[in-house]
N, C-alpha and C positions, 0 to 999 in steps of 0.2 A: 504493500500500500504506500511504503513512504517513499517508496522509487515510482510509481507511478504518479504522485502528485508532485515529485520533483521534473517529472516530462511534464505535466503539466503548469508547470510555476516556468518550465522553460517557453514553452508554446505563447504563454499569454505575453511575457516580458518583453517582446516586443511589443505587443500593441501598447503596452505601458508608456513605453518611452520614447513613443511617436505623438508626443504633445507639441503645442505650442515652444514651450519652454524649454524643451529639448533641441526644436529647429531653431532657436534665437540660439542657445547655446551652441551646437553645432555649426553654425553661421560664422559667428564670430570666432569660434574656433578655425574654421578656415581661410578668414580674411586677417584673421594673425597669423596663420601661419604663410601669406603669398601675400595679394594685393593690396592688402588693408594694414600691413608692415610696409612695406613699399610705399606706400601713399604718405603714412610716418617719417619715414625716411628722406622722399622726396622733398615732404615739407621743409625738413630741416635744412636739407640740402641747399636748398632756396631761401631762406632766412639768412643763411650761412654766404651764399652769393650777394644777398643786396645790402650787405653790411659791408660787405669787402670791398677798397678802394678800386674803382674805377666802372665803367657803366657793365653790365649783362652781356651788352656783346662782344665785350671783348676777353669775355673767361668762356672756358668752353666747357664741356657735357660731351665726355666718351664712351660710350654704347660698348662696341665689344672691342678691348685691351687685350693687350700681352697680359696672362697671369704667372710665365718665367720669362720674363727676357733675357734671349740668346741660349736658351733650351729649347726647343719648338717641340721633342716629344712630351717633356714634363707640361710645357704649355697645353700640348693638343690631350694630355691627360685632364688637367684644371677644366678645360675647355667643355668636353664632354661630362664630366663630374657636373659641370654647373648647370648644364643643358638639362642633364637627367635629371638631377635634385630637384629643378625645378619645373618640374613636372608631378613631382611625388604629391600635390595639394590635388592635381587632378586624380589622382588616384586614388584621394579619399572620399571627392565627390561620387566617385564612382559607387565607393563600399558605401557609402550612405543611400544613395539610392537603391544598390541590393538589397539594401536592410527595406526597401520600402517594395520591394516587388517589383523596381524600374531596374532602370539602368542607363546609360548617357546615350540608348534611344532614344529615349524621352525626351532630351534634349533638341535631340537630331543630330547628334554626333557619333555617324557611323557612314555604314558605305553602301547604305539602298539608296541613294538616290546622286550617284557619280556627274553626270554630265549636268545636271540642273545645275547642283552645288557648284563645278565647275565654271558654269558659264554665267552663272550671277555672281560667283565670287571675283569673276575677271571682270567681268561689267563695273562693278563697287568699286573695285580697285581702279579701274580708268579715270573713273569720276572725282573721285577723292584724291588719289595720287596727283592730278593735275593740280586740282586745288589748293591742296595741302602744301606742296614747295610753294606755290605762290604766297601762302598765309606765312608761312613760317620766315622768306624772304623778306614780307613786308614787316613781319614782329623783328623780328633781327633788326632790320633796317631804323625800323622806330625807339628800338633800343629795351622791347617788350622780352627778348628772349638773347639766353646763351648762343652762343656759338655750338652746334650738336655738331660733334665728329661721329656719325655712326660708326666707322671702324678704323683701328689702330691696331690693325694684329699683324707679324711679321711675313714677308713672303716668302711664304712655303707650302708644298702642293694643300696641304689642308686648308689654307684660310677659307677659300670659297665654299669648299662645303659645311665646312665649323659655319659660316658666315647664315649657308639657306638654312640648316637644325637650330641655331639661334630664330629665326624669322619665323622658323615652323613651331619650336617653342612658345615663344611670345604669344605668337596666334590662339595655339589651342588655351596656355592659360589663361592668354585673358579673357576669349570668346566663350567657354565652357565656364568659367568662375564667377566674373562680373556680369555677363548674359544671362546665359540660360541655367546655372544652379540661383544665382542671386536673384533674379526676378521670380522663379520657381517659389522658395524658398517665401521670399516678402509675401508676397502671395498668399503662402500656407499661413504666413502670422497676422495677413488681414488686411494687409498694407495694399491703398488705391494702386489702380496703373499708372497715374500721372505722377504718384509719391517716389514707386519703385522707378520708373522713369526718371526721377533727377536724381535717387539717389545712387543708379547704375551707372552715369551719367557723370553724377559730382565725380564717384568715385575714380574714375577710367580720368578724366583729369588729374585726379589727386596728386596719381602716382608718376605723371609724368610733368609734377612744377618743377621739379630739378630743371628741366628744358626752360623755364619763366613763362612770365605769364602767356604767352605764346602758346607754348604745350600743354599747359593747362585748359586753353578756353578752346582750343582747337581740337582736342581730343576729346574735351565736354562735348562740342558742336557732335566729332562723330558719334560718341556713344548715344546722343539722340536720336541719331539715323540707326544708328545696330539696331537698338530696339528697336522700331519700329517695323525694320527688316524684319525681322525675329517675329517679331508677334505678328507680322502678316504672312510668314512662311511657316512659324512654326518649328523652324532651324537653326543650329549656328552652322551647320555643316559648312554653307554658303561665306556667313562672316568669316571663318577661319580662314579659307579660299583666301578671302579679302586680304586677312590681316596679313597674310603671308606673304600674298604677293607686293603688298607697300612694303613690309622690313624687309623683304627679299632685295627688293628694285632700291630701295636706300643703301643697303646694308653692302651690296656689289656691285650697285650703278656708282657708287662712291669713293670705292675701289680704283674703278677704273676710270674715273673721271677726274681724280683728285689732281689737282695740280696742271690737268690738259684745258681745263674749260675757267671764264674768267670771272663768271656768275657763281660758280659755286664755293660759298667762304670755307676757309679752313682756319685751323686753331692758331 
């Protein structure tokens, strides 16, 4: 008897702890440990810049560094360490949704539906990508933003691929974390669409003030658009497409562009 009422003390335990109070807790456990640190961080980082003598654009914001300079294996080790680590918070949205009977289907983050996601992720990306250098140009120029080096890594046959698993990073966690588990999630605690909308929104700025006020109000502007994307497809599969292909086209068009063209600032 007292093992069968411990299967059943197991059976119901779940339903126990699929509250409200468990999703606020769970939440915030996840945006501690990725975005909602990062946004922290960012903050300070930007505090930390406009108290330092001299204007925003002339300090710069380094995206992805050397982490051994004049080691390139020990680097392309740091490199992939960091790639994958930061990944690991998508991994727990995952287990949390197992625990609810989903999974990051729910999201739309899978591979039933290839060429759609595809071909609206490239679409996103045309439109915003264009837009984007041009806002980020004029904030530079206005004295709104740092100088972003997207990349400072050494030449050697790795960077470019370390360069696109960087861009594919970024994408899935911001677009699976700040999208579609965080609107999910508000949601379940009650929170309007228009609320979970600024605060998906605030937050996807948050983390990118290090870049100044520039990166801030510019990546606000797009998390407007994701969402909306999002909840009129019901996908990030598509935004992650997106995200990818902008840190992609930054992260290797800058590369290769550095120093050849006379529009684009460097540090």
């Amino acid at each position: 008897m007292q093992a069968e009422a411990a299967v059943g003390d197991d059976e119901s335990f779940p339903r126990e702890r699929l509250s409200r109070r468990v999703f606020r807790d769970e939440t915030l456990l996840v945006l501690g440990l990725s975005l909602g640190a990062s946004g922290v961080s960012a903050l300070i980082s930007f505090v930390g810049s406009v108290t330092r003598p001299g204007g925003l654009k002339d300090q710069a914001a380094t995206l992805n560094a050397s982490a051994a300079p004049g080691r390139p294996w020990l680097d392309l080790a740091w490199q992939l360490f960091g790639i994958a680590t930061a990944l690991i918070p998508v991994a727990l949205v995952a287990h949390f949704l197992l625990r609810e009977g989903e999974s990051l289907r729910t999201l739309g983050f899978d591979r039933t539906r290839p060429w759609p996601d595809l071909g609206r992720g490239a679409a996103i990306a045309a439109v915003i990508g264009s837009t984007g250098i041009a806002f980020y140009l004029a904030a530079r120029g206005l004295g709104f933003n740092l100088t972003v080096v997207p990349e400072a890594l050494p030449a050697v046959w790795w960077k470019y691929p370390v360069l696109v698993l960087s861009a594919l990073q970024n994408a899935i966690l911001e677009e699976v974390i700040v999208v579609g588990y965080l609107l999910r999630r508000l949601g379940q605690l009650g929170w309007t669409p228009g609320t979970a909308l600024v605060a998906s929104s605030v937050l996807r700025g948050s983390y990118h003030l290090y870049q100044g006020i520039g990166g801030f109000v510019g990546n606000m502007v797009m998390g407007v658009v994701f969402v909306w994307l999002y909840r009129r497809w019901g996908r990030v599969g598509p935004l992650v497409v997106a995200h990818s292909l902008l840190d992609t086209g930054a992260f290797v068009g800058y590369a290769l562009l550095v120093g050849k063209v006379g529009w684009l600032p460097t540090a």
